[in-house]
N, C-alpha and C positions, 0 to 999 in steps of 0.2 A: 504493500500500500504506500510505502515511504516514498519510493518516486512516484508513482502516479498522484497523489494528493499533493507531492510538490508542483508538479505539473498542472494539474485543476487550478492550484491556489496563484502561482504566476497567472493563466491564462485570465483566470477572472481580476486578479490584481493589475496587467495590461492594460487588459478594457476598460477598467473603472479609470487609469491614470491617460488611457488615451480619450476615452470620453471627457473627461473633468479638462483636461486640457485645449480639448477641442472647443468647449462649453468658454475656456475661459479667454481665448482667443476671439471669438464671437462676441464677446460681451467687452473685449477691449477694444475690439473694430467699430461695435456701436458706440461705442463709447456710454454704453451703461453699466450699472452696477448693481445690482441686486439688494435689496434692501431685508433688513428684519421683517417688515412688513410683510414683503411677499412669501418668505420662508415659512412662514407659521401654517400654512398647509402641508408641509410636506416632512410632518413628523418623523425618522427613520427611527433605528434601535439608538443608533449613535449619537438622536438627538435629544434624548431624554434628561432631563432633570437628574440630577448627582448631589445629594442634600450634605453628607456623610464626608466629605473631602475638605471642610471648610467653606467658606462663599461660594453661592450655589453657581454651580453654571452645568451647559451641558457636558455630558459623556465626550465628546469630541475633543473637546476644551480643554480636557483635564490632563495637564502635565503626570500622569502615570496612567496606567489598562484599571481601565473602569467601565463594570457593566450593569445594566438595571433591568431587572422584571418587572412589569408590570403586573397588572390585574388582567389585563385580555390574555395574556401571555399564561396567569397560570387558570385561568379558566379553559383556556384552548387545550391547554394540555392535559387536564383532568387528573390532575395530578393526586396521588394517592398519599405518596411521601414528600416532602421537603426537597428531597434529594430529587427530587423527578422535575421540580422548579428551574435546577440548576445544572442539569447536564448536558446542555447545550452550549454552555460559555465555557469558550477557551482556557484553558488551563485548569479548569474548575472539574472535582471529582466526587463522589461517593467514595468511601471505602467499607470496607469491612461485610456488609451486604445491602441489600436494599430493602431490608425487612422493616417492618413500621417500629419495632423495640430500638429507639435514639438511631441518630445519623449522625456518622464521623464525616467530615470533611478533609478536602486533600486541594491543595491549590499550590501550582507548580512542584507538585512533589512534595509537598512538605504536609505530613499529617498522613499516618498512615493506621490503618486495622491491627489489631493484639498488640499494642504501647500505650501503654497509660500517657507518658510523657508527651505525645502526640498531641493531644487536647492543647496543650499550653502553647503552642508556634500557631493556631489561629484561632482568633478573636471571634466572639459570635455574639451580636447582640439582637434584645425585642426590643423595641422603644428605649434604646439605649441602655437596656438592665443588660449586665453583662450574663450570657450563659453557658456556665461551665460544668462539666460531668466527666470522671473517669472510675474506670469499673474494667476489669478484667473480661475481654469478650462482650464486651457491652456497648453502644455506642452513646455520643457525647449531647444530645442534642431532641429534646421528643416535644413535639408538635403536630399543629394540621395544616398544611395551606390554606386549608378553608379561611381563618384566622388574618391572613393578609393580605395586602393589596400592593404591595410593592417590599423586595428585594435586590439591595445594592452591595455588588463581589466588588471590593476595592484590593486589589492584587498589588502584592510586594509590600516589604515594610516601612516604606514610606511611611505609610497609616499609622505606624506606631506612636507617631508626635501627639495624635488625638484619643489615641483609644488605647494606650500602653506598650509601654515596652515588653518584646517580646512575639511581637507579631510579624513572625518571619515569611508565613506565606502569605499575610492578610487579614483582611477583615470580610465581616459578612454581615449585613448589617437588615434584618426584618423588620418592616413597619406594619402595624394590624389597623386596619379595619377603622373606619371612623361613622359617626351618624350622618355626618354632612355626601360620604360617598354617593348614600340611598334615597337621601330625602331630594326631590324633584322641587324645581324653581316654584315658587307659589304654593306648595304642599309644608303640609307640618308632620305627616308621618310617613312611616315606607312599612310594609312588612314584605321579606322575602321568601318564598319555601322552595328550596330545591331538593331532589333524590337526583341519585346517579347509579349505575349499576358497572360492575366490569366481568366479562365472563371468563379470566384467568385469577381465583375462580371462585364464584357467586360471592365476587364484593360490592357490597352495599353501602351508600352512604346517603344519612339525612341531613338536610341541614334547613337552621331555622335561624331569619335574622330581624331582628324588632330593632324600629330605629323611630323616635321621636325627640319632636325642637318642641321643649316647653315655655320657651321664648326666644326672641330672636339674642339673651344670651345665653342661653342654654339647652342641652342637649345630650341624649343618652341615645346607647346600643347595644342591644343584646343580643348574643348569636349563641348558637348550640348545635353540636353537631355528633354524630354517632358514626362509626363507621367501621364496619367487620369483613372480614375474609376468609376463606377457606386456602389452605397453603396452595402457592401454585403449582404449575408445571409448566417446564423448561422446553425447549422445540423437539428436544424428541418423546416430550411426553411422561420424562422423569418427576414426579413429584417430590419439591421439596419438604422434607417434614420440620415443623416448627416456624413457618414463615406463614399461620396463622395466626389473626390477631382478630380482637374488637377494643373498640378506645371510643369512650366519649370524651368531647373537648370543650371548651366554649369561654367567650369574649364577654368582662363588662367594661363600659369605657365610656366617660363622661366629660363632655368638653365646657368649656365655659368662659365667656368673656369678661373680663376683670379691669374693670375702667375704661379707657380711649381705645387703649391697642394689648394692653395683655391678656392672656390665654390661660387658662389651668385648665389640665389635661388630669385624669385619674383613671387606672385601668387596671384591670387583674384576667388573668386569662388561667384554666386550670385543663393537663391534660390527664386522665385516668385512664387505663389500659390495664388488660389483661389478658395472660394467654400461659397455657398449662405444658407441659411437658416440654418446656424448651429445650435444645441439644447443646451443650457447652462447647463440644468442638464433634463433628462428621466425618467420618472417614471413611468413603464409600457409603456402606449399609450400616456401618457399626456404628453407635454411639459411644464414642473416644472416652468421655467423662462423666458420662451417663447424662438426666433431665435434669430441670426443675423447673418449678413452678415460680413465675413473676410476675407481681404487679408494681406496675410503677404511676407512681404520682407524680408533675411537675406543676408548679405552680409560681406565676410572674404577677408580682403587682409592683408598678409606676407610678409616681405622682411629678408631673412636672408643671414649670413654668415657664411661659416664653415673654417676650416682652420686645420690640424693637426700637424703640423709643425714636420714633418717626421724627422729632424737633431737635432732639440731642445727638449728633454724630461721636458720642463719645460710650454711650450703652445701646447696645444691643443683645439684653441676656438671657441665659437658657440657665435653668437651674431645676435638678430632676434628684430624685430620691427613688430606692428603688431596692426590693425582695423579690429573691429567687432561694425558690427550694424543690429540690429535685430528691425525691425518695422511692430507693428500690426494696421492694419484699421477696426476697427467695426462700421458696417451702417446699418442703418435697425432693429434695434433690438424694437423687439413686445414686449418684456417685459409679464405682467402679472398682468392685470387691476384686477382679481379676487383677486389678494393675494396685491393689492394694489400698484404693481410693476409697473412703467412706467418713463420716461424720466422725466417725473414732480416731481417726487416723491424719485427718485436714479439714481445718474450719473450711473451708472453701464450699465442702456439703451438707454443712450444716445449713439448718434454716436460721435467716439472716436479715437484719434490715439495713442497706448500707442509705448514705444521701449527703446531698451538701446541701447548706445554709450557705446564701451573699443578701449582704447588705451595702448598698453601694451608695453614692452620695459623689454627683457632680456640679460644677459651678462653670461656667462659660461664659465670656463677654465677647464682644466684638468693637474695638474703634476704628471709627474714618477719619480720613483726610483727603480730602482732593484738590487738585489745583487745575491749570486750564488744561491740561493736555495730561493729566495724572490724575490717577485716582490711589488708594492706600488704603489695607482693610487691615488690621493689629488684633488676631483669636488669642486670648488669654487663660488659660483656667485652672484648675484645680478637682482631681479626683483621688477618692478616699474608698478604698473597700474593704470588708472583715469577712471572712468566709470560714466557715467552722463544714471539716468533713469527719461523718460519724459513720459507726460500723459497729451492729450493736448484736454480737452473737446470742442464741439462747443458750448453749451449751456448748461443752467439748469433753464426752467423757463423761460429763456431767460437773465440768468443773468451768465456769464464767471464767473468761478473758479474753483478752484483744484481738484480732486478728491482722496478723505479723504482714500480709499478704496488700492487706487495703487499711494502712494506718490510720490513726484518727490526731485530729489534730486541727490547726487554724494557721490564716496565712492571711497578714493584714497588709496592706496595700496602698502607699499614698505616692500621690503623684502630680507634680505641676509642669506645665507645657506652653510653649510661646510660640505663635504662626502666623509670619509677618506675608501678605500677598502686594506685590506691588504693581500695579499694570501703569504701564506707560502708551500712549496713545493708541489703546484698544488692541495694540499687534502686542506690545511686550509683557510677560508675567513672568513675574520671579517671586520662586513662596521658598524663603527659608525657613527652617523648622527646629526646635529644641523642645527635648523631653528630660524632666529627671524622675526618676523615682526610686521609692525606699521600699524595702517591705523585711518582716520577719515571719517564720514559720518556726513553731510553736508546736511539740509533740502535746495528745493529749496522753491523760495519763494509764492508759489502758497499757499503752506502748512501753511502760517499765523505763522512757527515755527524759532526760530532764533538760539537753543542751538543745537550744534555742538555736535558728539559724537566721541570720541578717546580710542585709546587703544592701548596695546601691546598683542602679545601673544608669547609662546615659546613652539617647537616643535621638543624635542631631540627621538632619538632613538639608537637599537644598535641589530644587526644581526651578526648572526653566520652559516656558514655551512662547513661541512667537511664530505669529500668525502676518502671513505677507501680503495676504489679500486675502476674499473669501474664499480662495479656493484652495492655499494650501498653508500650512503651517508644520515646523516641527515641535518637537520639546523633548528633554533627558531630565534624567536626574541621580542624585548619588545618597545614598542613607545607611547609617548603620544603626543597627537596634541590638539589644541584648537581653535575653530571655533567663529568667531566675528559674532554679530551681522547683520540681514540685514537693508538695506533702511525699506523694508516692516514689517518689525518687529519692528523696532525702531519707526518710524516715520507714521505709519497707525492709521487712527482715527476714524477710521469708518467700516462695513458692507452692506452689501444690507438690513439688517432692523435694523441695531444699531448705536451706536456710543459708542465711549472711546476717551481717553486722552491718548496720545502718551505714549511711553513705552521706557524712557530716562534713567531708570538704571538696565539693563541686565545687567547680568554675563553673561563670557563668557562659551559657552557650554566645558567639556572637555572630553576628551578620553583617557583612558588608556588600550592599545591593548598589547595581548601575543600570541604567534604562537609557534609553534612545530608542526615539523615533517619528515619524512622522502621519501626516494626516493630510487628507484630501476632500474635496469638498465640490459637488459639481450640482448646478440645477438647471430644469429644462432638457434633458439631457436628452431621451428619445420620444418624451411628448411633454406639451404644455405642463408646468406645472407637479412635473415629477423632481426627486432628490435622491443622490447618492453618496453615502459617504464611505470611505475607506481610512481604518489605523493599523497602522504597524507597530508594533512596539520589543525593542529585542532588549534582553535584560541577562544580567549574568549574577550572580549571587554566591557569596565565599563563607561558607559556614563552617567556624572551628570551634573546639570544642564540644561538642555536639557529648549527649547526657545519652550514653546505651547499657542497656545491662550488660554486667561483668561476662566477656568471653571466659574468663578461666573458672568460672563457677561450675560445680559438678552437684551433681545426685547426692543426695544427703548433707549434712551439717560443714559449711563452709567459714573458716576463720578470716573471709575478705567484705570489703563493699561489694552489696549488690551494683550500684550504679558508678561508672567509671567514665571521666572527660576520654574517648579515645577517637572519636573518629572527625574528621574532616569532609567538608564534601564541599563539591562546586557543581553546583547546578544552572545551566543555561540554554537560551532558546530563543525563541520568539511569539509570536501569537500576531495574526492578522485577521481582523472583524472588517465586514462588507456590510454594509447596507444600502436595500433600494428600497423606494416608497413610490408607488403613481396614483392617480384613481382606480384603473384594474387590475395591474399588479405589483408585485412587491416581492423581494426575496431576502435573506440574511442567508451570510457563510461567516463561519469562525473556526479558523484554524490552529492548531496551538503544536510545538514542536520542542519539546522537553527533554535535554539530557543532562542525567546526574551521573556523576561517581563521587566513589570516595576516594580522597585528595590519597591516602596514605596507601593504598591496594591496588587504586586503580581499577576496581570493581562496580560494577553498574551499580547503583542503589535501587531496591527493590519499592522503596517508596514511588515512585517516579511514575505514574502511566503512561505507556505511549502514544505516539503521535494519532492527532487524530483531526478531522475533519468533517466538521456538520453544518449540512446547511438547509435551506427553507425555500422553496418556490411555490408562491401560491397567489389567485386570484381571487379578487370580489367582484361582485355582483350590487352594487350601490343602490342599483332600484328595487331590487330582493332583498337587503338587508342579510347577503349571504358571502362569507368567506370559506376559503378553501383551499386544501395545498397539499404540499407532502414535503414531509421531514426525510434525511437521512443522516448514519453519522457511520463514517469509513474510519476505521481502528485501526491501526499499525498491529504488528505481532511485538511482544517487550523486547524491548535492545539489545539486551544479554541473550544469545542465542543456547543460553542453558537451561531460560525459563520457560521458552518455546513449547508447546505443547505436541510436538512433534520427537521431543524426547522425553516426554514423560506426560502421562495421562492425568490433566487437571478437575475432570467432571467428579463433583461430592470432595471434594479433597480442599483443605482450607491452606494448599500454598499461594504462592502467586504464579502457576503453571499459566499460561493464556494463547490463544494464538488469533493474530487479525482475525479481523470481521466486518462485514455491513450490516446494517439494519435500518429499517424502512418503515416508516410510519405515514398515515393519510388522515386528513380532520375536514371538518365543514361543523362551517358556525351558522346558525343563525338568530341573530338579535332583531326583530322587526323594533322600527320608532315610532311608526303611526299606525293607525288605523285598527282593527278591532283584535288583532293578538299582539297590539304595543304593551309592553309588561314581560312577553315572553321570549326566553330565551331558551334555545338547543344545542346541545355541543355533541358531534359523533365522531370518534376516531376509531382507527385500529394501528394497535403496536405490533411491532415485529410482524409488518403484515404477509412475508415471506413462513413466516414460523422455523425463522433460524435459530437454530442450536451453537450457543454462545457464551463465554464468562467474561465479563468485567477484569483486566487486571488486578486493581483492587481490591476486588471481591471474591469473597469464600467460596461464594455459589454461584451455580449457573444462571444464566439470568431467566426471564417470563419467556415464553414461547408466545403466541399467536395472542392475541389479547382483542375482545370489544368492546371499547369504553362506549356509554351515553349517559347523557345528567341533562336533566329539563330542568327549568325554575319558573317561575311567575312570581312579579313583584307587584303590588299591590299601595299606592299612596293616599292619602288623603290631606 
C-alpha cells in the first residue's frame, strides 16, 4: 500500500496545488481578491473553528495539524464508540480494541494498549475536566458520542503550554451538547427522540434529548441515552467473545447569562455500563486469565465561567472548576488454576473496586493590544489538580491489603503558562509559548511506602505562520514538553507473576518536537462558489528517557525497579489533509505517514500504526435535503516486516501481528428543512461493506465484519 497511497496522495496533492494556483492566477489577472464575505459559503473540514489552540481561528490557520468533528460528522457516522468519531484523522488511532469498556488513544504513535504509562503522553478533556484512567487491560476513556457535538485532535506537544506538560502526542479535547444547539429561532423548547439499530450484532441505541430557555437568560438540557450489543463478528464470521456490552449515559447542563456579556455554564454527564464475563487476555479459543465481571461508573461534573469583557481589552476570562470520577467493579473473576492464577494466589482475581478521583481548578485570561497594522493577544493562566487513585481489594487469602499491581495513592498538580500571539498585518503570526509546573505523588498507605515523589518540569515553545495571500501560506514550529512520572510507575510493586521494588528515581521523560509546513487555499475552483483547501504538515519528535518496564525483571520475586528510564525513540513523518466543498459535491483525504524507532536498537517501535490513507467522496442533493458518499481507509502492512502477518498468525491473539488492508464504507443522510417531515432526520450506512477480514495494528482483535447501521430521530419544538 506504501507506494501506491504515496502515489494517490501526490496525484490529489498536484491537482489541488495546480488548481489553487491556476485559481490564483485568475484572480491576479482580474485583479480581484476574494473576500471573507464570499468564503462563508464554502465551509470545508479545514475551515472549521479551533476553540482549544488559544485565539480562535480556523483549522487552516493554525500554526500546528489541527482537526475538528463536528456534529454532522459524528451523526453520519453512527458512531457507536468514541473511537469511531476519530478514525478518520491522520495520525489519530484507537488502540487496544474497539470494545465500548474505555478507549485508549494513540496519536502519532504515542499511546499504546497493555501500558498503564500510556494514559499520561495524551491529554483528554470534556469541557475542559481533564480525563484520566489507567487499569491493566483496561482502557482510558468511557463515554457516548451521543453526548457531543464537536471534537478537536490538537497533534504534537505544542498543546502542552495550555493543557500540561506532558502531552507528547497531544491533546483531544470533547465539547457536549448544549440547549441552545436544539432550540429553533423563535421556539423556547426542543424535544429530540432518536433509536438506531446496527446489525453487527443487534445493537440498539435510544436516545432522549429535552432542551428548554426559561428565559432569554436561561436555559437547560437533558439527554439520556441507553445503548446495548450483542458481541460481534469479524469478516469471516468469527465471533468475538466479551465485546458485548449495555451502558446507559446521559447529559445535564445548564447555561446562563450573568450581566452584559458573562456566561455560567454547569454540567454533569454520568456513564454506567455493564457486561459479564469479560476475557482478560485471548489466545485463540483459550481464555489466557480467565473472566470477570465489570461494571464501571464514570462521572464528569463542570462548573464554568466565561466573560469577554467587550469594553476592556485587558480581560477576557475563563475560569472553570471541575470533578471527574471514574470507578471500576470487578467480581467474579475465574482466574487461571492451570497457570496457577487465582484469588489465592494474585489480587489481580480477586473481586475489586479500582477508580480515580480529579479535582481540577483552572483560571485563564486573555489581553489585547492593537495598533494600525498589529494586533497582540497575551493567554495567561493558572491550573491546579488533586487526583486520588484507589484500589480497594475484598480479600487475599482472606487477609485485607493493597494491591502491589494498581497502587493507590495521589498526585497533585499545579501549573502556570504564558501565550503570547502576535499577528502582524493579517499575513504574520508568531505565538510563543511557556509552561511551568510542579506536582508530587504521594503513596497511599495501603502500599507499606512513605517516600513522596516531587518534581518540576518546563514546557516552552514557539510557532510561526504566514500567510502570502489567500491562497497560500506556511508555518513550523519547535516545542519541548516533559512528562512526570505516574502513580503506576512510581509506586507499582508487583505483576500477576512477579514482584519488584518501587521505582523512586525516574527521570522525567522528555520531548523535543519540530513541524513545518504548509497550506493552500483555492476558491471557485471547478464551479461557482466551490473551496478547496490543502495542509501538509511534516514533524519529527526526539523522545528520551522514555519510562518502560524493567527488561531484566523475571518470574517471581525481583530485588530491582519495576520501571526503568531506558529507551529513546525518534519518531517522524508527515500527515497531508485535502479538502473540497461545492453545492453537489464535496470530498476529504487524510493521509498520515508515521515512522518510529528506538534511538538505542534501532528497532521499529511497536506503538506506531502504519501508514494509512482515508478518504471521503460524496454528493448532495440540496433540493432533497439528501447527502451521500463513501468512505475508504487503505492501511499499510506495520514496518517491521516481523510483525507482518505473513509470518505469524494474528487473528484472536493480543500481539501486534497485522497485515495491510482496505475497507469501505457507504452512508446517505437525510435531514429534510421544510415542509411536512421538517423535524426529521435519517442516517443509513454500511461498514466494511466488502465484509473484509481485518485487524487494526493497534488492536487485540479483529475488527467488525459487514455491519448495517440506521438511526431515525424526530425533533419536536415549541
Amino acid at each position: 500500500m506504501g507506494l501506491v497511497s504515496r502515489n494517490v496522495v501526490c496525484l490529489l496533492g498536484s491537482a489541488a496545488i495546480v488548481a489553487i494556483a491556476t485559481a490564483g492566477a485568475t484572480h491576479a489577472q482580474d485583479g480581484a481578491q476574494t473576500n471573507d464575505a464570499d468564503k462563508k459559503g464554502r465551509v470545508t473540514l479545514l475551515q472549521r473553528l479551533v476553540l482549544g489552540a488559544g485565539v480562535e481561528k480556523v483549522a487552516i490557520d493554525t500554526p500546528q495539524s489541527v482537526s475538528v468533528v463536528e456534529q454532522e460528522d459524528i451523526d453520519q457516522e453512527q458512531a457507536a464508540t468514541v473511537g469511531d468519531v476519530l478514525k478518520r484523522i491522520p495520525g489519530v488511532n484507537t488502540s487496544g480494541s474497539d470494545r465500548a469498556f474505555g478507549q485508549t488513544f494513540n496519536i502519532r504513535g504515542i499511546g499504546a494498549p497493555e501500558s498503564a504509562g500510556e494514559e499520561g503522553r495524551i491529554i483528554v478533556t470534556v469541557d475542559g475536566a481533564t480525563k484520566f484512567y489507567e487499569q491493566y487491560r483496561m482502557g482510558g476513556f468511557f463515554s457516548d458520542p451521543e453526548l457531543y457535538k464537536k471534537v478537536e485532535v490538537l497533534r504534537g506537544p505544542a498543546s502542552s503550554t495550555l493543557y500540561g506538560s506532558g502531552a507528547l502526542g497531544g491533546v483531544i479535547n470533547f465539547v457536549t451538547k448544549d440547549a441552545s444547539d436544539f432550540i429553533a429561532d423563535g421556539d423556547t423548547g426542543a424535544l429530540r427522540l432518536k433509536g438506531g439499530f446496527n446489525s453487527n450484532r443487534n445493537g440498539w441505541l435510544g436516545s432522549v434529548v429535552f432542551a428548554q430557555r426559561m428565559s432569554p437568560d436561561a436555559e437547560f438540557l437533558l439527554s439520556g441515552n441507553f445503548r446495548r450489543a450483542d458481541p460481534y463478528v469479524t469478516g469471516n464470521g468469527t465471533e468475538i467473545r466479551s465485546s458485548d456490552f449495555s451502558a446507559w449515559s446521559g447529559l445535564a447542563k445548564g447555561t446562563f447569562n450573568v450581566g452584559e456579556e458573562g456566561r455560567l455554564r454547569l454540567s454533569y454527564q454520568q456513564w454506567d455500563s455493564d457486561a459479564d464475563d469479560q476475557d482478560y487476555a485471548q489466545v485463540g479459543t483459550e481464555s489466557l486469565f480467565g473472566t470477570v465481571d465489570r461494571h464501571v461508573v464514570d462521572r464528569t461534573g463542570v462548573v464554568s465561567y466565561e466573560n469577554p469583557f467587550s469594553d476592556n481589552d485587558w480581560l477576557d476570562v475563563k475560569v472553570s472548576a471541575s470533578y471527574s470520577d471514574t470507578r471500576v467493579d470487578q467480581t467474579d473473576a475465574t482466574g487461571n488454576p492451570r497457570f496457577g492464577l487465582t484469588c489465592a494466589t494474585s489480587l489481580l482475581f480477586c473481586d475489586t473496586e479500582y477508580g480515580y478521583r480529579t479535582w481540577q481548578f483552572n483560571v485563564q485570561n486573555t489581553s489585547e493590544w492593537r495598533g494600525e497594522n498589529w494586533e497582540n493577544f497575551l493567554t495567561y493562566g493558572w491550573q491546579t489538580a488533586y487526583q486520588v487513585r484507589t484500589a480497594e481489594p475484598i480479600t487475599l487469602a482472606g487477609t485485607p491489603g493493597g494491591i502491589n499491581f494498581h497502587p493507590e495513592g495521589t498526585d497533585l498538580k499545579t501549573g502556570v503558562f504564558v501565550q503570547n500571539e502576535f499577528v502582524w498585518d493579517e499575513r504574520l503570526t508568531i505565538i510563543p509559548g511557556l509552561r511551568l509546573d510542579w506536582h508530587r505523588l504521594s503513596p497511599g498507605t495501603s502500599t507499606g511506602l512513605t517516600a513522596s515523589d516531587t518534581d518540576t518540569a518546563v514546557s516552552p515553545k514557539i510557532a510561526a505562520h504566514y500567510r502570502f495571500n489567500d491562497h497560500v501560506a506556511v508555518f513550523g514550529s519547535i516545542a519541548h514538553t516533559e512528562r512526570f512520572a505516574t502513580l503506576d510507575e512510581v509506586f507499582s510493586t508487583g505483576g500477576s507473576r512477579n514482584s519488584f521494588l518501587p521505582s523512586l528515581d525516574l527521570n522525567k521523560e522528555a520531548s523535543n518536537n519540530y513541524e513545518i509546513g504548509f497550506a493552500l487555499s483555492g476558491y471557485d475552483i471547478f464551479q461557482p462558489g466551490d473551496g478547496v483547501q490543502l495542509k501538509t504538515t511534516g514533524f519529527y519528535n526526539d523522545i528520551s528517557d522514555l519510562i518502560s518496564l524493567n527488561p531484566a525483571l523475571r518470574p517471581g520475586p525481583n530485588a530491582l525497579p519495576g520501571y526503568v528510564n531506558i529507551d529513546k525513540a525518534r519518531i517522524y513523518g508527515f500527515e497531508v489533509e485535502l479538502a473540497y466543498e461545492s453545492d453537489f459535491v464535496f470530498a476529504n483525504a487524510g493521509y498520515s505517514h508515521v515512522v518510529g524507532k528506538d534511538r538505542t536498537t534501532g528497532a521499529y517501535l511497536t506503538t506506531v500504526a502504519p501508514h494509512e490513507l482515508a478518504f471521503t467522496l460524496g454528493g448532495k442533493l440540496p433540493q432533497h435535503d439528501l447527502r451521500f458518499g463513501w468512505k475508504a481507509r487503505v492501511v499499510a502492512a506495520p514496518q517491521d516486516p516481523a510483525l507482518r502477518a505473513s509470518q505469524a498468525t494474528w487473528t484472536g491473539t493480543s500481539t501486534r501481528f497485522a497485515d495491510s488492508f482496505d475497507v469501505h464504507d457507504v452512508f446517505v443522510s437525510w435531514t429534510p428543512q421544510d415542509g411536512q417531515f421538517a423535524g426529521w432526520e435519517a442516517q443509513f450506512g454500511v461498514d466494511n461493506l466488502f465484509d473484509t477480514e481485518f485487524k487494526e495494528f493497534l488492536h487485540n482483535d479483529a475488527a467488525k465484519g459487514r455491519t448495517f447501521k440506521l438511526s431515525l430521530s424526530k425533533q419536536f419544538g415549541w
